[in-house]
N, C-alpha and C positions, 0 to 999 in steps of 0.2 A: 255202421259200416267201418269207420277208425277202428273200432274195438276189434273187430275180425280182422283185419289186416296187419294188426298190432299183433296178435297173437298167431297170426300164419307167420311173420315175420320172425318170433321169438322160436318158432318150430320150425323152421328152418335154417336158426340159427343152431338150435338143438344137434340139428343133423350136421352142418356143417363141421362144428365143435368135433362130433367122433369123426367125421370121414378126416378130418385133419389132425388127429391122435393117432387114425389106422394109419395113414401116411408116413406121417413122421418114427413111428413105431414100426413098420415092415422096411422101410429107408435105412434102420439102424438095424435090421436083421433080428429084431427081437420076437419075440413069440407072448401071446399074452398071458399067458403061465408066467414067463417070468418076467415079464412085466409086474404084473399082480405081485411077484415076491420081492421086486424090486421097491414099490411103491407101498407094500404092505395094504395091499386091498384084495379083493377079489375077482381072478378070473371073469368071473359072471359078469360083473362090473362094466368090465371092460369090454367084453363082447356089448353087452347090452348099449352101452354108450356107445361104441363105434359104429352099431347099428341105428344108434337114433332113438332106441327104445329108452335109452334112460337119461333121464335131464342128471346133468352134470350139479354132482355137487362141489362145493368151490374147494372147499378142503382136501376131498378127495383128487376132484382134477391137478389143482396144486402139488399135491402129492405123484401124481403120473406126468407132469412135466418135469418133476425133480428129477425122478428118474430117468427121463429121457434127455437130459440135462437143456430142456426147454424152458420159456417163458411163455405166459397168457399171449407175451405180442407175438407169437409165432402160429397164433387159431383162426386169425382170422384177418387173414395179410391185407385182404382189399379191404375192409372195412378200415382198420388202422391208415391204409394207404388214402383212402376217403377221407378219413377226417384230419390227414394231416396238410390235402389240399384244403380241405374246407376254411381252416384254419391258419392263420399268419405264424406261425413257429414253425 
């Protein structure tokens, strides 16, 4: 039962990850064509991860926040925001 909850959790983070790439990327009026030319990836890519269909690779993602002149802490604000209550710093 851990096990299944461990991985609904990591698919839902999957999905989270694009819906907060499409975000941040239609907020700067960008189009994913040129995204993809910005980041040097593929279109396809990028639809597919905003939709959830593609687990994020880290080089890649890295790459499409370069462009969108983002960081990793901008994917996933509550969780960031969670552990920095959890946490004494």
């Amino acid at each position: 039962m851990i096990q299944y909850r461990s991985v609904m959790k990591n698919l839902k983070l999957v999905s989270d990850i694009g819906k907060r790439v499409r975000e941040i990327r239609k907020g700067q009026g960008i189009s994913q064509d040129m995204l993809a030319g910005l980041a040097g990836t593929g279109a396809r890519y990028i639809s597919e991860l905003e939709r959830g269909k593609e687990t994020a690779r880290i080089r890649e993602l890295l790459k499409l926040l370069d462009a969108l002149g983002a960081g990793l802490y901008v994917l996933t604000p509550r969780e960031v925001a969670e552990w920095k209550r959890s946490t004494s710093i």
